[in-house]
Backbone as JSON Lines, residues from 0, in Angstrom:
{"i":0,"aa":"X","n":[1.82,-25.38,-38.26],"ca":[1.46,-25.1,-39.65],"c":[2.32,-23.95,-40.17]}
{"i":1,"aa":"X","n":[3.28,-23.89,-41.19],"ca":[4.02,-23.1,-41.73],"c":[3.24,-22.13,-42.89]}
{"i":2,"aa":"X","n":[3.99,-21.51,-43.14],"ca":[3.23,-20.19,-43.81],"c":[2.15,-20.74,-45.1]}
{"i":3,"aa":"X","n":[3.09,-21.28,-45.62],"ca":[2.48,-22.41,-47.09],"c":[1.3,-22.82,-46.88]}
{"i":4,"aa":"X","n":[1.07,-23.7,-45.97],"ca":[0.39,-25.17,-45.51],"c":[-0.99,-23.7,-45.33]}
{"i":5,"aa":"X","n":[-0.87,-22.44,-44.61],"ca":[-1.78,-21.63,-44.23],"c":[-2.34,-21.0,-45.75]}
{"i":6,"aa":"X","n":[-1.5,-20.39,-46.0],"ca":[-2.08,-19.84,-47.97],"c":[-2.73,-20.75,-48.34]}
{"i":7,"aa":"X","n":[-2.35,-22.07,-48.2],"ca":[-3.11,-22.79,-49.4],"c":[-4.29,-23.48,-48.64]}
{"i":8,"aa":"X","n":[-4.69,-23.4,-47.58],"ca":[-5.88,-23.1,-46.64],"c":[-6.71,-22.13,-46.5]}
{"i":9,"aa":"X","n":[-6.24,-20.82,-47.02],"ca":[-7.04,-20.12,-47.16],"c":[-7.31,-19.53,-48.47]}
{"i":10,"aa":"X","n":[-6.67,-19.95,-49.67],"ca":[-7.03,-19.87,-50.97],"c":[-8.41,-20.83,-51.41]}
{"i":11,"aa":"X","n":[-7.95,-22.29,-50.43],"ca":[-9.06,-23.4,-50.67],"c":[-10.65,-22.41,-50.14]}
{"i":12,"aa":"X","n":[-10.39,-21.8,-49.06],"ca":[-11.85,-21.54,-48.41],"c":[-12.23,-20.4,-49.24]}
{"i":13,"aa":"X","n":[-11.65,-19.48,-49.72],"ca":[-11.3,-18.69,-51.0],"c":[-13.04,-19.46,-51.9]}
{"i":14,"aa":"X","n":[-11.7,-20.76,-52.62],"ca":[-12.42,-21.12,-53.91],"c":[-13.8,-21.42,-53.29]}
{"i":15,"aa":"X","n":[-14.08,-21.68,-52.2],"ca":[-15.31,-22.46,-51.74],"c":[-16.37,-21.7,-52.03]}
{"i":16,"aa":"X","n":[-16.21,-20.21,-51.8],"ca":[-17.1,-19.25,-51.71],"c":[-17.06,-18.61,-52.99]}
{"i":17,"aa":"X","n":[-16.45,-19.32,-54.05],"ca":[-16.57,-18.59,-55.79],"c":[-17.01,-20.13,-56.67]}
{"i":18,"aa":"X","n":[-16.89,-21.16,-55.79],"ca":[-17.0,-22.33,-56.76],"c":[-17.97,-22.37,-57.07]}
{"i":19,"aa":"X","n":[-19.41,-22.52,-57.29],"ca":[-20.39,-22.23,-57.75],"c":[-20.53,-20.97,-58.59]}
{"i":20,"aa":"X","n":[-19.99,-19.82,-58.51],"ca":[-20.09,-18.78,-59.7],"c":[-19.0,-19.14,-60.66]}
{"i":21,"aa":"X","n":[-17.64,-20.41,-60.43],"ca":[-17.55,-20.92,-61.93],"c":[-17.9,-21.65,-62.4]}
{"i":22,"aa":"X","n":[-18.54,-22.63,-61.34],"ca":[-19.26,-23.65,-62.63],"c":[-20.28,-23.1,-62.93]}
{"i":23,"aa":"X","n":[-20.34,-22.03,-62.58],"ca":[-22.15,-21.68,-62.98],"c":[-23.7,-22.52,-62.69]}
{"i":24,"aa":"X","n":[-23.58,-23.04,-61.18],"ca":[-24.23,-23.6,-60.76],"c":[-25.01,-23.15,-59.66]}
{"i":25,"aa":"X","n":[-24.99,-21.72,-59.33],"ca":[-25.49,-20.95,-59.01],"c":[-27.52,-20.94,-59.18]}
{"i":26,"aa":"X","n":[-27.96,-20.3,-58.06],"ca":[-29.22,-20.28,-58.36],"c":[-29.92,-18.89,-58.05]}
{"i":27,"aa":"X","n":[-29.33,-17.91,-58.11],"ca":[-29.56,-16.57,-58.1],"c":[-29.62,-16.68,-59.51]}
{"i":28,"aa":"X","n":[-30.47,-15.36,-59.85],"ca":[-30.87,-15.21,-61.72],"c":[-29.59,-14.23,-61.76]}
{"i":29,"aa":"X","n":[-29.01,-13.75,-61.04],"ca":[-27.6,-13.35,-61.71],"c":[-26.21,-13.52,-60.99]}
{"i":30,"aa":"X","n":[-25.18,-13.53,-61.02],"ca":[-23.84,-13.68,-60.9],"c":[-23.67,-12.6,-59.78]}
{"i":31,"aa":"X","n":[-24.15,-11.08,-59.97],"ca":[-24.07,-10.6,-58.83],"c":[-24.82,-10.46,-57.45]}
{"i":32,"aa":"X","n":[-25.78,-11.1,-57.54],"ca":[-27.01,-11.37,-56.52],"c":[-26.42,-12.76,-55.7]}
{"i":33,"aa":"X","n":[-25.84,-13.52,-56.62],"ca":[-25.89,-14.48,-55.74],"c":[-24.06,-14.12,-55.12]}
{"i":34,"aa":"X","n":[-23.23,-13.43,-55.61],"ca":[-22.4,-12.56,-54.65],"c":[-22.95,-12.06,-53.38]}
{"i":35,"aa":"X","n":[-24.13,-11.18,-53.42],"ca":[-24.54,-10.51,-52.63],"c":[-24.94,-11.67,-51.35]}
{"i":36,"aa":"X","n":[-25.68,-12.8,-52.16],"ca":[-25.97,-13.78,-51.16],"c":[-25.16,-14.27,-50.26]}
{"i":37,"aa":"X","n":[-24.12,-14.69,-50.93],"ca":[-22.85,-15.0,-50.29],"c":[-22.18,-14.24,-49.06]}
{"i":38,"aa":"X","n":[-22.06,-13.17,-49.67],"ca":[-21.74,-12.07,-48.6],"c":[-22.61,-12.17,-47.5]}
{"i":39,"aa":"X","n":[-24.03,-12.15,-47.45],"ca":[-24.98,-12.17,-46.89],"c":[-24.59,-13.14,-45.4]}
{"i":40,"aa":"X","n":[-23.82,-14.06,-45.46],"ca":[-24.19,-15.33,-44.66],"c":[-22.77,-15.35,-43.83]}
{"i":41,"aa":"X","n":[-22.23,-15.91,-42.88],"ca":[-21.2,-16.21,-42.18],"c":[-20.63,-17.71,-42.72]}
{"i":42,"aa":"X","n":[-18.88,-17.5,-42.64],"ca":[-18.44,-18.74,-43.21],"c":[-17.67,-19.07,-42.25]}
{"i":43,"aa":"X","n":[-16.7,-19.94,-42.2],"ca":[-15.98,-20.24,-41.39],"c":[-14.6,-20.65,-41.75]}
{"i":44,"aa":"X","n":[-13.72,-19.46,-41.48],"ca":[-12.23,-19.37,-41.83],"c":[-11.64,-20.52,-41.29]}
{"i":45,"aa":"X","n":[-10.47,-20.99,-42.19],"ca":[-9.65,-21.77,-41.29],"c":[-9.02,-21.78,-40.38]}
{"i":46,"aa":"X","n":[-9.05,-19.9,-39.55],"ca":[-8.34,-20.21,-38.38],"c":[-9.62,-20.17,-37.36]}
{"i":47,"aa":"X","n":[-10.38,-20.93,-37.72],"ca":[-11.85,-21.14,-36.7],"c":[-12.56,-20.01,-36.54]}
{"i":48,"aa":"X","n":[-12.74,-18.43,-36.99],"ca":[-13.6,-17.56,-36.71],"c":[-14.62,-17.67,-38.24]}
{"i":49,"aa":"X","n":[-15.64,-17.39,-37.51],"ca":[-17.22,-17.61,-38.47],"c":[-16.71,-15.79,-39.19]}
{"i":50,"aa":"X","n":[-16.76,-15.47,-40.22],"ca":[-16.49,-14.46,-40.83],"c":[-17.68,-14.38,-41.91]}
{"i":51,"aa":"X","n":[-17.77,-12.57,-42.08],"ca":[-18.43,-12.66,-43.96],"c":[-17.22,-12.18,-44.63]}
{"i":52,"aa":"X","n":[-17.83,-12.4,-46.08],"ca":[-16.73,-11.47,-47.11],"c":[-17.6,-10.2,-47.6]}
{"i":53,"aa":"X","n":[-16.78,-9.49,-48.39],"ca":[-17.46,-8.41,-49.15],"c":[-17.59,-9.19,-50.48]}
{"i":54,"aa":"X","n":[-19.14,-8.43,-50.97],"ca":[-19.02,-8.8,-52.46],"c":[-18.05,-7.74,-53.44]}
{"i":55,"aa":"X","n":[-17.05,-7.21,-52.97],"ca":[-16.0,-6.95,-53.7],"c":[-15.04,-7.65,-53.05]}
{"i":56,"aa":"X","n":[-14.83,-8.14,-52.67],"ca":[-13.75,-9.35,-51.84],"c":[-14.42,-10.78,-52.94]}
{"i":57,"aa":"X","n":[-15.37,-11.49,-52.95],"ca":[-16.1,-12.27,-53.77],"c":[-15.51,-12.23,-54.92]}
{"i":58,"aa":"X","n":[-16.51,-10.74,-55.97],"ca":[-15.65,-10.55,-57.23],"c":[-14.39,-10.6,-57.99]}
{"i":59,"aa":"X","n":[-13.52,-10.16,-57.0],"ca":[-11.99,-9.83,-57.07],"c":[-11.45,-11.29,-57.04]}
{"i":60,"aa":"X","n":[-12.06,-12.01,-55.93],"ca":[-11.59,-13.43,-56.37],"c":[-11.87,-14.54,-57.41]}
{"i":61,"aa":"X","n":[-13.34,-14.03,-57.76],"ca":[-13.65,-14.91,-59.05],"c":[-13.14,-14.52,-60.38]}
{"i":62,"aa":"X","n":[-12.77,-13.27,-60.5],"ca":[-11.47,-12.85,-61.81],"c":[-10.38,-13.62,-61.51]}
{"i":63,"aa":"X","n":[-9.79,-13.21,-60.45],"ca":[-8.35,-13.4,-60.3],"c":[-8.44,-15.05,-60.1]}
{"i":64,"aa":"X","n":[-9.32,-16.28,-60.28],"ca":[-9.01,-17.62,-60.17],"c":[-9.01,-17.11,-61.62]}
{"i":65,"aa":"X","n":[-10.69,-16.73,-62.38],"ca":[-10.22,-17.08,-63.58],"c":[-9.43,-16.58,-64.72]}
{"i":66,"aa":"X","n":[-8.5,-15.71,-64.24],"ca":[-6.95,-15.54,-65.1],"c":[-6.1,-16.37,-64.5]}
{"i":67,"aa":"X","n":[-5.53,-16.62,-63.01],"ca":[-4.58,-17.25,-63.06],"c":[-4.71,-18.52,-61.79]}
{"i":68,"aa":"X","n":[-6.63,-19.13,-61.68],"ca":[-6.16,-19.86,-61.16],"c":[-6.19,-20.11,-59.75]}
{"i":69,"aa":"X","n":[-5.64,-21.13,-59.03],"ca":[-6.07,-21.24,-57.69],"c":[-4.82,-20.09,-57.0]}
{"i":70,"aa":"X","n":[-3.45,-20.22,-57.87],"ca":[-2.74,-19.25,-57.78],"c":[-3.33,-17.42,-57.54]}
{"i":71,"aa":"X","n":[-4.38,-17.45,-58.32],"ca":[-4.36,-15.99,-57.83],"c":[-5.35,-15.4,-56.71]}
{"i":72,"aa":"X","n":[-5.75,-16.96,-56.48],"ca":[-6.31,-16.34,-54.76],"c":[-5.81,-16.53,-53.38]}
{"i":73,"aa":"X","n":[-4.72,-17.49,-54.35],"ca":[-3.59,-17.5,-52.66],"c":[-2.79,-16.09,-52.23]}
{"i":74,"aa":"X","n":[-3.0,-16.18,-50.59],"ca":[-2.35,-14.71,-50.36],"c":[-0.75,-14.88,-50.14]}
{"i":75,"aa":"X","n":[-0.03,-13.48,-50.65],"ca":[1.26,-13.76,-50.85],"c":[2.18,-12.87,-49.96]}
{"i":76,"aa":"X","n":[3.29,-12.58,-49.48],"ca":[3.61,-12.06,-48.56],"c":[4.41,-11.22,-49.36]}
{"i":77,"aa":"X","n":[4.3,-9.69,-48.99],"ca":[5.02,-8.84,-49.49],"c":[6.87,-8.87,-49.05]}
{"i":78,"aa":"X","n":[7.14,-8.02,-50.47],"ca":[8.94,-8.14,-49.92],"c":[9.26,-7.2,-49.25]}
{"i":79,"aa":"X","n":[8.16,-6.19,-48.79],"ca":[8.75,-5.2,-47.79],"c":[7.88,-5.11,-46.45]}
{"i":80,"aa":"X","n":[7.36,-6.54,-46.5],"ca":[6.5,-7.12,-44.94],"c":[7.64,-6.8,-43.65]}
{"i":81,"aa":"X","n":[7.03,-6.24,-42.31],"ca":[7.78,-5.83,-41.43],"c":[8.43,-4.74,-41.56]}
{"i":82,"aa":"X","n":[8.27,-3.83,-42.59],"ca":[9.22,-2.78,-42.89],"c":[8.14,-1.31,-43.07]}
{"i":83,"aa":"X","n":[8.09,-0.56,-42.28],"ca":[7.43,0.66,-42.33],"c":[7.68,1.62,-44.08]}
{"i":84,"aa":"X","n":[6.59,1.58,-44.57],"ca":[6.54,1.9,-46.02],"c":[6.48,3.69,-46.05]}
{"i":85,"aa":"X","n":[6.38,4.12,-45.08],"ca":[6.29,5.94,-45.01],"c":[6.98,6.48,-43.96]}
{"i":86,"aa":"X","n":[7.87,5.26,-42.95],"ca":[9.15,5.82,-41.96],"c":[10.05,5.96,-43.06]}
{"i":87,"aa":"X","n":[10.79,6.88,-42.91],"ca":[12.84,7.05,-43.68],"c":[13.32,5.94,-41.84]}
{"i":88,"aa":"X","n":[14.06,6.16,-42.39],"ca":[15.7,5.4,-41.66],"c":[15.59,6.2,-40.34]}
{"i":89,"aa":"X","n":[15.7,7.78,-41.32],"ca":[15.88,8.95,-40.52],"c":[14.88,9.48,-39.23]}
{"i":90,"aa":"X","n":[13.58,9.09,-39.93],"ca":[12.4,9.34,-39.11],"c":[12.84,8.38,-38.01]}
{"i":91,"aa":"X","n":[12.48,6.99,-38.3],"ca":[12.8,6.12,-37.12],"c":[13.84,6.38,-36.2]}
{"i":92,"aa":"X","n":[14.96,6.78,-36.78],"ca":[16.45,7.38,-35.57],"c":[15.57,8.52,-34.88]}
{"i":93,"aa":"X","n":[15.31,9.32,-35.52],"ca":[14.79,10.58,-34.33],"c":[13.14,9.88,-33.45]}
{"i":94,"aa":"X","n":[12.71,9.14,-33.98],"ca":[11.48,8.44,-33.13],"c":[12.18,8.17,-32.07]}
{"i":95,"aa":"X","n":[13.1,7.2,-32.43],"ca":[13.59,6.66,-30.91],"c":[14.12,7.41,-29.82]}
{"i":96,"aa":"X","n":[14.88,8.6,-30.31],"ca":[15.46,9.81,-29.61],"c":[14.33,10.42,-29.34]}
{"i":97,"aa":"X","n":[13.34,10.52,-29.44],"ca":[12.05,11.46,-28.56],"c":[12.03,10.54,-27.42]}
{"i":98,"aa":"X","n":[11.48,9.21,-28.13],"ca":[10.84,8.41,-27.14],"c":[12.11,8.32,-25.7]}
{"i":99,"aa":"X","n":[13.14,8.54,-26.14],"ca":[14.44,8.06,-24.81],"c":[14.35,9.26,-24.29]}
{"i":100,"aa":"X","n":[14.22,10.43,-24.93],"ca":[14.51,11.67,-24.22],"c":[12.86,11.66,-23.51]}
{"i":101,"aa":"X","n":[11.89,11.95,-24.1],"ca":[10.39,11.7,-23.56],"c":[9.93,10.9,-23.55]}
{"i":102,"aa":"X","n":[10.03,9.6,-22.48],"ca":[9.28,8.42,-22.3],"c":[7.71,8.43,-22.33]}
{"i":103,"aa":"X","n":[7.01,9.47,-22.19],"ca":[5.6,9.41,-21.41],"c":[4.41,10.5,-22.24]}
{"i":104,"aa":"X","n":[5.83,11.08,-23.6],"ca":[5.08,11.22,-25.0],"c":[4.27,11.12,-25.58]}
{"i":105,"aa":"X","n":[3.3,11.54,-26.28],"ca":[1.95,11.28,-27.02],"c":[2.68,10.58,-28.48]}
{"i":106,"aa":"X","n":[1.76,10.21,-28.89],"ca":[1.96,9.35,-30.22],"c":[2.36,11.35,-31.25]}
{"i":107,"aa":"X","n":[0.9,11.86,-30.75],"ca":[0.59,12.68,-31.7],"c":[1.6,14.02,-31.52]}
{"i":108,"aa":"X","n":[2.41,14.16,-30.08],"ca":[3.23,15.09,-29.81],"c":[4.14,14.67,-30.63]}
{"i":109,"aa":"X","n":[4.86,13.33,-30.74],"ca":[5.82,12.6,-31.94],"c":[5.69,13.12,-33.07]}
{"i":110,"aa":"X","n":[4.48,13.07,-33.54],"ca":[4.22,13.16,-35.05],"c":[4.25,14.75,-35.57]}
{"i":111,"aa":"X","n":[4.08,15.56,-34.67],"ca":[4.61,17.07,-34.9],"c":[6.05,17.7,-34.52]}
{"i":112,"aa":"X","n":[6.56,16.85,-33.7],"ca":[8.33,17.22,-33.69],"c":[8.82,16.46,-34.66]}
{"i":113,"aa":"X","n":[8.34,15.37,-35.34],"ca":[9.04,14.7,-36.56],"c":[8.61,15.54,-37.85]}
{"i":114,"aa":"X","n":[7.89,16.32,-38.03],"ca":[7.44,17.34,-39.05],"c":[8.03,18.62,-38.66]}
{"i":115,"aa":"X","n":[8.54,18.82,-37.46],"ca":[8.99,20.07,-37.84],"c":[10.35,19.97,-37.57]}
{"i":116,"aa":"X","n":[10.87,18.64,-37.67],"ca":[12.55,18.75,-37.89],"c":[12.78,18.38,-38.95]}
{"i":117,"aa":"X","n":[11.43,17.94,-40.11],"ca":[11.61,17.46,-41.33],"c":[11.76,16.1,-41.5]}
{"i":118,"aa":"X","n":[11.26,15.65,-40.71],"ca":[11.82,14.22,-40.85],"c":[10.99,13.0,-41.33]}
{"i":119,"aa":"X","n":[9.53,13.64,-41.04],"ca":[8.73,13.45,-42.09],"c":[7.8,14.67,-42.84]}
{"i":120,"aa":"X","n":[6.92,14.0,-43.64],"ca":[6.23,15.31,-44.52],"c":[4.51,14.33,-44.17]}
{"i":121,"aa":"X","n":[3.89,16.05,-43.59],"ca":[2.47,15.49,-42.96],"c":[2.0,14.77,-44.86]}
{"i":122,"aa":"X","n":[1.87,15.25,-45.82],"ca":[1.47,14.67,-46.9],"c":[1.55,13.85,-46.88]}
{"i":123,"aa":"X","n":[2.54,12.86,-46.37],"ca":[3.23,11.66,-47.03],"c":[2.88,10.12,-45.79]}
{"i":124,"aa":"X","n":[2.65,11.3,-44.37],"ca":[2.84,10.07,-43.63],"c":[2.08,10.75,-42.68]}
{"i":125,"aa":"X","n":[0.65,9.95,-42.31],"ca":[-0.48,9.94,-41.47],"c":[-0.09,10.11,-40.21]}
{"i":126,"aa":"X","n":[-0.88,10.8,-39.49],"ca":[-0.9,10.46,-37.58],"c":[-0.86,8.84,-37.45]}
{"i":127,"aa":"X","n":[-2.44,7.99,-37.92],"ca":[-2.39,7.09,-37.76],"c":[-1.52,5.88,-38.32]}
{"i":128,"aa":"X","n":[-0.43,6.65,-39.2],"ca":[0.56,5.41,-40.01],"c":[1.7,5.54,-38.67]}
{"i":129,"aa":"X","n":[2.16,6.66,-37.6],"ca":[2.79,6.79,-37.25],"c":[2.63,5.9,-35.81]}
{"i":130,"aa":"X","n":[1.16,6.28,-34.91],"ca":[0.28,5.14,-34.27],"c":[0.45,3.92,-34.96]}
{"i":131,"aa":"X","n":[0.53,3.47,-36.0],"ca":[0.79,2.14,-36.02],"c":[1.87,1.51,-35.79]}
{"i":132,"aa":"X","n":[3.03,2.21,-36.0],"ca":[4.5,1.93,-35.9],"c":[4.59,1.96,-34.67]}
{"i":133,"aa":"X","n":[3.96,2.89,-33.58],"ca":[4.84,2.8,-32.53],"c":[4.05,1.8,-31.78]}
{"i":134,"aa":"X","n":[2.78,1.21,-31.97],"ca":[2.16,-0.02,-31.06],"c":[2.78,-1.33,-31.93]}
{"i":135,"aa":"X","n":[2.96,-1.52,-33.45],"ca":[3.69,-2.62,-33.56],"c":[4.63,-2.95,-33.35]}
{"i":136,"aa":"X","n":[5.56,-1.92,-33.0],"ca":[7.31,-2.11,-32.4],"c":[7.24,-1.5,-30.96]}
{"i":137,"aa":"X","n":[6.41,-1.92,-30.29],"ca":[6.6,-1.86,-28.61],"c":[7.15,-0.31,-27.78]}
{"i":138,"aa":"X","n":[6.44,0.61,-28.68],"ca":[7.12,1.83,-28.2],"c":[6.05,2.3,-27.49]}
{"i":139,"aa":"X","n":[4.94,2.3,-27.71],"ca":[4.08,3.0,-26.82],"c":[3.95,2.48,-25.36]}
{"i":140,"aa":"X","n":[4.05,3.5,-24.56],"ca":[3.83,3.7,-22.77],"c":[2.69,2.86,-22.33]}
{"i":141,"aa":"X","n":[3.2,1.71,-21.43],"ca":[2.94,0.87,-20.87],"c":[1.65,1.55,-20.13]}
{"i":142,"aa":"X","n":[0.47,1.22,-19.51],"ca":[-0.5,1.71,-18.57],"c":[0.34,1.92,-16.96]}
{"i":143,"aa":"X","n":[1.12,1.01,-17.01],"ca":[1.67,1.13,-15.38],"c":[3.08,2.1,-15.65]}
{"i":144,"aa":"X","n":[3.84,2.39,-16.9],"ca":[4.58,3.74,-16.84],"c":[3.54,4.83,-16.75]}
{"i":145,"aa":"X","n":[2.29,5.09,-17.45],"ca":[1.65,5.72,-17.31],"c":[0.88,6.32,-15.85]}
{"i":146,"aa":"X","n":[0.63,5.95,-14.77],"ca":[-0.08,5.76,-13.79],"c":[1.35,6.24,-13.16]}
{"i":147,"aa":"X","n":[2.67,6.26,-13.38],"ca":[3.48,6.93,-12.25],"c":[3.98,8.53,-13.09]}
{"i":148,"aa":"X","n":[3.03,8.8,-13.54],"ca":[3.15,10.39,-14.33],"c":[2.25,10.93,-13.64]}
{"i":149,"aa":"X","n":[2.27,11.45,-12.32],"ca":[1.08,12.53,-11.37],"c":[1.97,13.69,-11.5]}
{"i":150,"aa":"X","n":[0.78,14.69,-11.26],"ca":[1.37,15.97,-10.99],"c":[1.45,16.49,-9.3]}
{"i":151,"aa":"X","n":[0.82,15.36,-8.11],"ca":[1.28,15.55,-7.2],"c":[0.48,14.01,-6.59]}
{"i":152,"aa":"X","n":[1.42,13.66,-5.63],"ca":[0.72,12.69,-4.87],"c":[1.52,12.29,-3.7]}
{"i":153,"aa":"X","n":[0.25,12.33,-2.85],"ca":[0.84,12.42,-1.29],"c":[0.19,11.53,-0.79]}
{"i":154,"aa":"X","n":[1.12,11.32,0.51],"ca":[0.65,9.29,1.17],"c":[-0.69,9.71,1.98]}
{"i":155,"aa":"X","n":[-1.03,10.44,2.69],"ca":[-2.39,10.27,3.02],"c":[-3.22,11.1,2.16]}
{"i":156,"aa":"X","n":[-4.6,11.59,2.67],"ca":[-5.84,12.1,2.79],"c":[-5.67,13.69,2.87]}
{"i":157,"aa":"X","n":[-5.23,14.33,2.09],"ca":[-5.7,15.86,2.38],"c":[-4.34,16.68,3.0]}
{"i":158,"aa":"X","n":[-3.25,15.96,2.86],"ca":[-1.99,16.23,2.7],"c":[-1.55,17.48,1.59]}
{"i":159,"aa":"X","n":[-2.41,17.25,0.69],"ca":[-2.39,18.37,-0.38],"c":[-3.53,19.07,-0.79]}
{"i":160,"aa":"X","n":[-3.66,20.58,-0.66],"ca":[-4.99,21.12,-1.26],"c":[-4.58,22.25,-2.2]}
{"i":161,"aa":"X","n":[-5.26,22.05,-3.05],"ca":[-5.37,23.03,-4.08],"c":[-6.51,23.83,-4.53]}
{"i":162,"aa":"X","n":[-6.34,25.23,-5.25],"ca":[-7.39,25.73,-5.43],"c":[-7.22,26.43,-6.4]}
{"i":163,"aa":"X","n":[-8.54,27.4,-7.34],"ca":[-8.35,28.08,-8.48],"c":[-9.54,29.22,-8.07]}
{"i":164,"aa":"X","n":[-8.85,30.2,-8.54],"ca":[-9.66,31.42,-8.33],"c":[-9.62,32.12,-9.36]}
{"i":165,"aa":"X","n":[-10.55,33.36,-9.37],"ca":[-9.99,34.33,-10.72],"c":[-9.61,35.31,-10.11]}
{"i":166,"aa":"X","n":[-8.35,36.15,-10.53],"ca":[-8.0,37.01,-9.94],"c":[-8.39,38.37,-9.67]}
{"i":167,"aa":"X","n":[-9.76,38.74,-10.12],"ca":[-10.77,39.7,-10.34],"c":[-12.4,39.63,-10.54]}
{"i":168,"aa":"X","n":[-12.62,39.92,-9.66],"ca":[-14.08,39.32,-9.72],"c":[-14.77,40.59,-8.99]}
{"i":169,"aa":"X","n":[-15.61,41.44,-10.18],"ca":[-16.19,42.61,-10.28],"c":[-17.95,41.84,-9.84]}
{"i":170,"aa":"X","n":[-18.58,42.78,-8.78],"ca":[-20.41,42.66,-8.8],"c":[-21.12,44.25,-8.97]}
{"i":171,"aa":"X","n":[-21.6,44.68,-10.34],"ca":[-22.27,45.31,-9.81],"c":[-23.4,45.96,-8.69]}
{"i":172,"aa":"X","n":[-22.82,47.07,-8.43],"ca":[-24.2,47.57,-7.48],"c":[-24.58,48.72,-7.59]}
{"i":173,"aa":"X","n":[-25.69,49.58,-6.79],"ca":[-25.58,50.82,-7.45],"c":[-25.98,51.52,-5.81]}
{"i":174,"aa":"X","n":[-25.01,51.82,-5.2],"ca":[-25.38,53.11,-3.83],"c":[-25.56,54.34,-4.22]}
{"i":175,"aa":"X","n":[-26.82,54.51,-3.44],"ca":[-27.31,56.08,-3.33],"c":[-27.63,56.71,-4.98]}
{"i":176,"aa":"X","n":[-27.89,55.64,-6.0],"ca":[-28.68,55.96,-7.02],"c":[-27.27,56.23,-8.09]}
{"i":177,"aa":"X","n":[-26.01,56.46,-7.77],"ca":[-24.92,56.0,-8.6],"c":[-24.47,54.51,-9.02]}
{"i":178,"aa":"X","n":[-23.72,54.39,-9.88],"ca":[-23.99,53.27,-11.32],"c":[-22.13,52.68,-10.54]}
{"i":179,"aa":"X","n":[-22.22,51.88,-9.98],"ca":[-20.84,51.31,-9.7],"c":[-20.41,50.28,-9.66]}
{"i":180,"aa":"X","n":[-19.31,49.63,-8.98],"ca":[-19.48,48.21,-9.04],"c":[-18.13,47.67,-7.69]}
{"i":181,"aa":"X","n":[-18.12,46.49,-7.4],"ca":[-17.22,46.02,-6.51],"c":[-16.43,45.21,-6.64]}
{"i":182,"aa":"X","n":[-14.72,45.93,-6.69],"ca":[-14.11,44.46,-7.1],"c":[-13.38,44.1,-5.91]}
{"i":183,"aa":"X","n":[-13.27,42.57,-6.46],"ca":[-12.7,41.73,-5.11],"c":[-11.36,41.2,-6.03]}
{"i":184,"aa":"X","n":[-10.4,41.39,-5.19],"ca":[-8.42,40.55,-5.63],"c":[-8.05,39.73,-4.17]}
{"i":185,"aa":"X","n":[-7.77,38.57,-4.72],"ca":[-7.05,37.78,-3.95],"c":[-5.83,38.5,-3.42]}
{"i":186,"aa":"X","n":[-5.57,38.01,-2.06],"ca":[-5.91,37.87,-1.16],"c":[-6.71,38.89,-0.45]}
{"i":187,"aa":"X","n":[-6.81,39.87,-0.91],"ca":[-7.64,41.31,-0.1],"c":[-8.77,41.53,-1.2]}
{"i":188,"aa":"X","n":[-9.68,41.74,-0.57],"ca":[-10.92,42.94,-1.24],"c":[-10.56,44.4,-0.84]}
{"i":189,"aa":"X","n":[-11.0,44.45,-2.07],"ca":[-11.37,46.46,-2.41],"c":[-12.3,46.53,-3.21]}
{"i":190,"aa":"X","n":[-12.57,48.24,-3.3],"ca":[-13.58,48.82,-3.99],"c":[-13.2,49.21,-5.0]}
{"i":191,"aa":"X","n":[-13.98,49.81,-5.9],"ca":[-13.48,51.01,-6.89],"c":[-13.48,51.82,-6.68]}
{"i":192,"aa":"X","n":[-13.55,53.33,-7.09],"ca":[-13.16,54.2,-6.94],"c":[-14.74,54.89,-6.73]}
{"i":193,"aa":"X","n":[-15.49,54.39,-7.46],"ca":[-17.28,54.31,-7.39],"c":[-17.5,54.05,-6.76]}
{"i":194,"aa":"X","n":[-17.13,53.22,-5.75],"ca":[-18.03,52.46,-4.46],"c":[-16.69,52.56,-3.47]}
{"i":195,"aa":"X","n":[-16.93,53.58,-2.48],"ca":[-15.68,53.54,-1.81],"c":[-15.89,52.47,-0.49]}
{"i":196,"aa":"X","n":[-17.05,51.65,-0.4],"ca":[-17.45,50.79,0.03],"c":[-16.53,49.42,-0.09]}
{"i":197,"aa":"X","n":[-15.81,48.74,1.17],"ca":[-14.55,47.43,1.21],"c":[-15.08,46.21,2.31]}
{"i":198,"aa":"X","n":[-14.57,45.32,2.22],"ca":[-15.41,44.45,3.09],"c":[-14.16,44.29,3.88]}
């Protein structure tokens, strides 16, 4: 089925769901209730999924048949379809140069080195307009490039251990009725100067 043969399949299922609010054969006591009804119920698109519409999806189509027709509910393909409407030229050249220089990149790390080389303007062009470009043109990191980005990994069991400490770790106490306290530093404990007390 070519693009045509599809528009004018889905303009028809279109009219199906307004043809009764032009002949006015409707049985709601008004024009917008029985929109609402409509909306209300599941239909079934021509590419086989049971769908609703909005009753502003409804409305919009029962004007636009009746100015221009079965014509104005067929959908039409824009002349700048496939073409990113808030990338420059420019943006896209330096996209690709992150992505080659940083394969394993965030969408959103992208979208702040392209603003601060100017290459876009946050006003003008969304995080998520930028997420869309890079999952519709195959740029975003595969799950299995992803999964070979560790920060350590070793062939057995306990080959590697790691740990986190703080490098100061004070307990008060109070000997012999003075007000002091005990600090402990990696790798050695000491006291203060208050507690001449060391473990």
């Amino acid at each position: 089925m070519n693009k045509d043969e599809q528009f004018q399949k889905i303009a028809l299922f279109r009219y199906s769901l307004i043809a009764s609010a032009i002949a006015g054969t409707f049985e709601a006591p008004s024009l917008a209730q029985h929109f609402r009804n409509v909306a209300a119920k599941k239909h079934l698109h021509p590419d086989g999924r049971h769908l609703s519409v909005t009753v502003h999806s409804l409305e919009r189509w029962y004007y636009s048949y009746k100015k221009l027709g079965l014509v104005g509910i067929t959908p039409v393909v824009r002349a700048d379809a496939g073409k990113p409407r808030v990338l420059t030229e420019t943006a896209i050249t330096q996209l690709h140069e992150i992505k080659e220089k940083f394969p394993y990149i965030t969408g959103k790390a992208i979208y702040k080195k392209l603003i601060e080389a100017g290459a876009i303007n946050a006003a003008e062009t969304s995080l998520s307009a930028l997420h869309r470009f890079i999952r519709n043109n195959g740029l975003k990191s595969s799950p299995v490039d992803q999964q070979l980005v560790k920060a350590f990994e070793m062939e057995f069991a306990n080959d590697c251990w790691q740990a986190d400490y703080s490098e100061y770790l004070s307990i008060p106490i109070f000997p012999h009725g003075q007000r002091g306290c005990l600090r402990f530093q990696a790798p050695r404990c000491c006291a203060t100067k208050n507690c001449r007390n060391s473990f």
